[in-house]
C-alpha positions, 0 to 999 in steps of 0.5 A: 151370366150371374144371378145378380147381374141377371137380376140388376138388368131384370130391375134396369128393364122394369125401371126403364119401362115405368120412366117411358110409361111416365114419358108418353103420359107427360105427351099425352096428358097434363096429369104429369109435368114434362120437365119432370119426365125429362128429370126422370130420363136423364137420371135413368140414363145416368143410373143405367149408364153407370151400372153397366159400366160397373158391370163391366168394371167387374167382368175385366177384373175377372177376366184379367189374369190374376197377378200373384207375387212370384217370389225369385231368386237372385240368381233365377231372376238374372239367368232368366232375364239373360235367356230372354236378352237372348230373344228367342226364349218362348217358354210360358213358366217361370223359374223361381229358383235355380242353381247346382248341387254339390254331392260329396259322399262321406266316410260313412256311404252317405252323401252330403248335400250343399248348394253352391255359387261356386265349386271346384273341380276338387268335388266329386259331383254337381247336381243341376235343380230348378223350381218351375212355377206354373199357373192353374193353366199351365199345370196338369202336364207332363214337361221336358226339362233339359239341363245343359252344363257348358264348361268354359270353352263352351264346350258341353259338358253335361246334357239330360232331359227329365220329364216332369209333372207339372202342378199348380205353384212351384215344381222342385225338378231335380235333374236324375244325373250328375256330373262327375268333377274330381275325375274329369278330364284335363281339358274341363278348364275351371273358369266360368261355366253356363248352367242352361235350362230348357222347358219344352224346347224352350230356353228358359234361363242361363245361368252363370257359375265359377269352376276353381281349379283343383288343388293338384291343379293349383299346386302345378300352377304355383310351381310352375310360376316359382312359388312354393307349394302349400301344403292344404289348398282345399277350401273347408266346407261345413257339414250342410243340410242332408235334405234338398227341401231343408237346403233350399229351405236355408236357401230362402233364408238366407235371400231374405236376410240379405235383403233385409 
């Protein structure tokens, strides 16, 4: 308890103690009007009634848990509500975001970095991430993240596990494998993959992404069907940001233009 609470039942305590004094002398003796007693009473009850339901106004907005605006992606917020269509996600964080890497290695060694809804299995690696959010209660621990790639036969792919720290607010967990494409056997089908991601052993989102053939692929089935071949089938991507903060922090960017 409080110092001013204490002190607000402290003063009702007194107060309440000076109406009975002038109660019983209003039955005892003529000195005091009765009907000004009773006026007393009920305006104490009434003021002792209201304070305290004030004080308990105040202990129930303590006690709620505070509501802070979550920001989520698009694509968070639809692969979560999916794991959660699936009735039997239990895991307590949110996912604020979510999505693929896209890692090409340059002439030079380095590696470009881009995010991307849709990849082909012309590029060479795909690198899984998400942003967990957790609250003050949920943070201070060490959390299992597993991410599983299921290809479009529902056929897995690719599965790890990373152990993650977790603090207050938003966790960029970055898995520490990647999955290869441009090498990848003939029977990876390009279509519509799943992203799947569990926290703890618990399902947490689902995640929906397209897989385009490669060009040789293209190019076999173009010639299969009698049309003929072109020569420059790879879709041209633009030099990105080299960092994963500065891609995610275009990312946002980008979220909040479209929504605007």
């Amino acid at each position: 308890m409080n110092k001013s609470r204490r002190g607000t039942y402290i003063w009702l305590l007194f107060l309440g103690a000076a109406v009975g004094l002038i109660t019983i002398a209003s039955m005892t003796t003529a000195a005091v009007n009765p009907a000004l007693a009773l006026f007393l009473v009920i305006g104490y009850l009434f003021l002792t009634f209201a304070t305290l339901a004030q004080i308990r106004l105040q202990t129930l907005r303590l006690n709620m848990p505070r509501l802070n605006t979550i920001r989520m992606t698009p694509a968070a917020r639809k692969a979560t509500q999916r794991a959660r269509n699936r009735g039997d996600m239990m895991t307590d964080n949110t996912l604020t975001d979510l999505g693929l890497i896209v890692n090409e290695r340059r002439s030079d060694g380095q590696w470009k970095r881009r995010m991307a809804q849709v990849v082909s299995m012309d590029d060479e690696a795909i690198q899984p991430y998400a942003v967990v959010h957790a609250t003050s209660e949920e943070s201070d621990r060490v959390a299992l993240v597993q991410f599983d790639l299921y290809d479009h036969s529902g056929r897995v792919r690719f599965s790890r596990t990373c152990e993650q720290w977790i603090r207050d607010g938003d966790n960029l967990v970055v898995c520490d494998r990647q999955l290869p494409l441009h090498n990848e056997d003939a029977s990876a089908r390009s279509g519509t993959w799943d992203l799947r991601i569990t926290i703890d052993g618990a399902l947490a989102a689902i995640h929906s992404f397209t897989v385009t053939p490669s060009t040789a692929e293209r190019r076999r089935q173009f010639s299969s069907d009698g049309e003929a071949e072109v020569p420059h089938m790879a879709i041209p991507v633009e030099d990105g940001p080299l960092s994963l903060e500065d891609l995610l922090r275009e990312q946002r960017r980008s979220s909040n233009n479209s929504r605007n």
